[in-house]
Residue frames as a rotation matrix with the C-alpha (Angstrom) as fourth column:
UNK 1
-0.815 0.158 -0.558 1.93
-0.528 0.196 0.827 55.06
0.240 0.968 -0.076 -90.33
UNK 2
-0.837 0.469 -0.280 -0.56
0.547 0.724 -0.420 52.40
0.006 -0.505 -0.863 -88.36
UNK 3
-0.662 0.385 -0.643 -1.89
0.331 -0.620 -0.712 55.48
-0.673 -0.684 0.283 -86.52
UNK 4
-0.697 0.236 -0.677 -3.32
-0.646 -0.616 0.450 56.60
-0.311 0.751 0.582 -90.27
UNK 5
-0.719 0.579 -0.384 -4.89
-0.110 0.451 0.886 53.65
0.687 0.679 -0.260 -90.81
UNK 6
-0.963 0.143 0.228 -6.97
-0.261 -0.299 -0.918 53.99
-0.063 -0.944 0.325 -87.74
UNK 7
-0.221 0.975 0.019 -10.35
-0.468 -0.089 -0.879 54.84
-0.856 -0.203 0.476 -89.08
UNK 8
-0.160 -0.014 -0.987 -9.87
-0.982 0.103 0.157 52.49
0.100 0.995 -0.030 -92.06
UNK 9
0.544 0.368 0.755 -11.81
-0.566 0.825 0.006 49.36
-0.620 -0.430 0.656 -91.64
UNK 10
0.669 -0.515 0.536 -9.52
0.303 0.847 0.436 47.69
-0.678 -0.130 0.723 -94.64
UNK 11
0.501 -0.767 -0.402 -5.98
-0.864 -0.416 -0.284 48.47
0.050 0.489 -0.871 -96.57
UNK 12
0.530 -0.830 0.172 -2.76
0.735 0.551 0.396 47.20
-0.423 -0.083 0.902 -97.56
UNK 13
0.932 -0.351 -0.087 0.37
-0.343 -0.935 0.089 48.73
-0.113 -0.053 -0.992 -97.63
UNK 14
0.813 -0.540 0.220 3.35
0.542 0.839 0.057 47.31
-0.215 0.073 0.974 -99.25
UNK 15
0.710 -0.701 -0.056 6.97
-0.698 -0.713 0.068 48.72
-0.087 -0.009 -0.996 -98.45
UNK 16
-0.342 -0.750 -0.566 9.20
-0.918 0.396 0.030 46.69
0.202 0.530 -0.824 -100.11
UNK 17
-0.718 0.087 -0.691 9.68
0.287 0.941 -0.180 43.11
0.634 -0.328 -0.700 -98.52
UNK 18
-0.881 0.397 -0.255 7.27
0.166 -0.246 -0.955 44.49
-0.442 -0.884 0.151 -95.56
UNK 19
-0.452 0.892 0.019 3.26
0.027 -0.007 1.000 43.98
0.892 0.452 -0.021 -96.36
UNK 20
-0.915 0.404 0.009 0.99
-0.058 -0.111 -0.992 45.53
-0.400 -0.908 0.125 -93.78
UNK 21
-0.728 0.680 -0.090 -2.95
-0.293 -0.189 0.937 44.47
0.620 0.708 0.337 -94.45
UNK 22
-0.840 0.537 0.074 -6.13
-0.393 -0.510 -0.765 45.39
-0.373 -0.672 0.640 -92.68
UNK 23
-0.573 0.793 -0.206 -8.93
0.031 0.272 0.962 43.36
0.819 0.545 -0.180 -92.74
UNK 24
0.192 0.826 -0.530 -11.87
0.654 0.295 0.697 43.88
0.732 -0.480 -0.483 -90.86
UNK 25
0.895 0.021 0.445 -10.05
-0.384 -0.469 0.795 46.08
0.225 -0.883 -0.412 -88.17
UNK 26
0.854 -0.477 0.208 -7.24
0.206 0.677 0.706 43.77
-0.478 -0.560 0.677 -87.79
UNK 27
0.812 -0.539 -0.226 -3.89
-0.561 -0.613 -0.556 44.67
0.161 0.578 -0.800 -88.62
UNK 28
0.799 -0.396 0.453 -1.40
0.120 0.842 0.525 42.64
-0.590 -0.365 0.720 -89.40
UNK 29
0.595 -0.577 -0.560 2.22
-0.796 -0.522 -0.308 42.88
-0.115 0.628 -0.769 -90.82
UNK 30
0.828 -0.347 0.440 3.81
0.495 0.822 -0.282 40.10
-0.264 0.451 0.853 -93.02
UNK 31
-0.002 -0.984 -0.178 7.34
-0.638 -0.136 0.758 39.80
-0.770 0.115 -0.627 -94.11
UNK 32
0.911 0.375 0.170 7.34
-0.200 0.765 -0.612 38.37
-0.360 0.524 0.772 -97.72
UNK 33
0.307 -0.907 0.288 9.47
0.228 0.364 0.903 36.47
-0.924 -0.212 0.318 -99.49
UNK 34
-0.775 -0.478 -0.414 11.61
-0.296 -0.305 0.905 37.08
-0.559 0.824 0.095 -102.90
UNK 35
-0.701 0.617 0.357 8.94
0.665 0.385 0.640 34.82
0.258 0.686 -0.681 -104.81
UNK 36
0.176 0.983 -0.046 6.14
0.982 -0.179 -0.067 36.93
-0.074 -0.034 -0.997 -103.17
UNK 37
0.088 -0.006 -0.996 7.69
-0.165 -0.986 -0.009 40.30
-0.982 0.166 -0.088 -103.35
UNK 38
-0.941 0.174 -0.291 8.02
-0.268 0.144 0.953 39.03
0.208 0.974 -0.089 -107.69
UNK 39
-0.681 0.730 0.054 4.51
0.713 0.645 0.274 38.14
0.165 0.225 -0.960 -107.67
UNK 40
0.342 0.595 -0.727 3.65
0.697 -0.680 -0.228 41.61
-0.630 -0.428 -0.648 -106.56
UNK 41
-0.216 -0.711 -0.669 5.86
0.158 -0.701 0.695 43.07
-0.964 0.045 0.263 -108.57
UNK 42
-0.988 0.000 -0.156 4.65
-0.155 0.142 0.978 41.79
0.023 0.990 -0.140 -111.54
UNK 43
-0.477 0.816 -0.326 0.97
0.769 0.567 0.295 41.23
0.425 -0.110 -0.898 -110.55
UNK 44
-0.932 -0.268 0.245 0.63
0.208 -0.947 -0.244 45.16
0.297 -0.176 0.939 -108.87
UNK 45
-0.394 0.797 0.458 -3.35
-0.630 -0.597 0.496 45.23
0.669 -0.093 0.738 -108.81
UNK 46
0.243 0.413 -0.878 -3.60
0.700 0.552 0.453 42.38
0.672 -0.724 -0.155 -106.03
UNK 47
-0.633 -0.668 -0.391 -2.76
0.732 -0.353 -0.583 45.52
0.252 -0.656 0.712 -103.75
UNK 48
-0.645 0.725 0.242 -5.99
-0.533 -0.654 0.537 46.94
0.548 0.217 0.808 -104.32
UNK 49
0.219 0.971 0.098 -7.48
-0.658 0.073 0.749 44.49
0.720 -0.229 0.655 -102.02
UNK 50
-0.331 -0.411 0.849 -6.64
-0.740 0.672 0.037 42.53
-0.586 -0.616 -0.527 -98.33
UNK 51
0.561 0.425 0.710 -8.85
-0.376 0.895 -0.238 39.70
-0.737 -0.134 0.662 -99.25
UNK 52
0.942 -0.225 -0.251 -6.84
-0.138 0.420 -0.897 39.20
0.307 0.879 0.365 -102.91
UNK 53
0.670 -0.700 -0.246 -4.17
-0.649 -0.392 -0.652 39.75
0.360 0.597 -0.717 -101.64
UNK 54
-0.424 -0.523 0.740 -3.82
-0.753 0.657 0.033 36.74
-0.503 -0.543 -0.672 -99.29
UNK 55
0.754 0.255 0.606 -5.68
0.031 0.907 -0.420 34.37
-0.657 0.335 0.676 -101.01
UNK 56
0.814 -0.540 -0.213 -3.05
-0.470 -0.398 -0.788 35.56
0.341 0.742 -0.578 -104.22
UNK 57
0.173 -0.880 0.441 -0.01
-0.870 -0.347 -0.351 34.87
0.462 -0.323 -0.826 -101.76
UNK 58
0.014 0.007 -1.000 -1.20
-0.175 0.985 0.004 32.25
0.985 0.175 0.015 -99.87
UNK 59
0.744 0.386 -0.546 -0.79
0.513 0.193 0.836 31.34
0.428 -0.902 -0.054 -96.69
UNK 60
0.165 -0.802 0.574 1.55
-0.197 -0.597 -0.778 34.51
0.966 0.015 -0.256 -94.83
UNK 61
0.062 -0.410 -0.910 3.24
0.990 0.144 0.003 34.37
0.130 -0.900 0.415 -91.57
UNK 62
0.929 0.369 -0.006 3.11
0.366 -0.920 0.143 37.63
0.048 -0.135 -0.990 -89.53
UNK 63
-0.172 -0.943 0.285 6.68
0.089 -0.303 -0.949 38.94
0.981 -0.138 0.136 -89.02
UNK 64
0.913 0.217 -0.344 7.85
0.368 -0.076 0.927 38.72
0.175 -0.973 -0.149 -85.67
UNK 65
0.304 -0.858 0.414 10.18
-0.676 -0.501 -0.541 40.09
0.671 -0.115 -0.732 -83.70
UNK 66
-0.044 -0.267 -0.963 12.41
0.573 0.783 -0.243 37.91
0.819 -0.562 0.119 -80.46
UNK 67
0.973 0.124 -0.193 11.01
0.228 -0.408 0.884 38.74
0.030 -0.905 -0.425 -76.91
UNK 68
-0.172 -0.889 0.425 13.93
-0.659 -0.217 -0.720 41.07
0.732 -0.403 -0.549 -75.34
UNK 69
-0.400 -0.235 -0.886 15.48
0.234 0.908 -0.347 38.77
0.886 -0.346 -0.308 -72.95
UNK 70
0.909 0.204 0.363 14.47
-0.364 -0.033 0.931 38.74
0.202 -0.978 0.044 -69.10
UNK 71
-0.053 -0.959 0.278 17.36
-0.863 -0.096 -0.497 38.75
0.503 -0.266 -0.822 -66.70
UNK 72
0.046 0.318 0.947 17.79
-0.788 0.594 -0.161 35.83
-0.614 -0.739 0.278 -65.12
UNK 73
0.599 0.770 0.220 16.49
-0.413 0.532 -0.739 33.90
-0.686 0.352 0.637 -68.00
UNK 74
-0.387 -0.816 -0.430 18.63
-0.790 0.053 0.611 31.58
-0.476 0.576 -0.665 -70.75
């Protein structure tokens, strides 16, 4: 899916709770919450743009994942 957005300088892409948006080249992928997945839900044309759609949301955290452990390591 990423791979598609390749030659696309910006997008968003919103699969459920999971908001991927491209700005500039940068990709980034946000995990929203219940209030922001209802604010999208009910608000539908901030998806027509990265820049609305964070100012709109506010301030997002990227979704992470936890480093796989390292042996040795606790």
């Amino acid at each position: 899916m990423l791979a598609s957005l390749d030659s696309t300088k910006d997008a968003v892409l919103r699969i459920g709770a999971l908001l991927i948006v491209k700005v500039d080249w940068t990709v980034n992928v946000f995990q929203l919450t219940a209030a922001q997945q209802a604010r999208l839900d009910h608000q539908p044309q901030l998806t027509t743009s990265p820049q609305e759609i964070i100012k709109a949301l506010g301030p997002l955290e990227p979704a992470t994942t936890p480093a796989p452990e390292r042996a040795g390591e606790r």
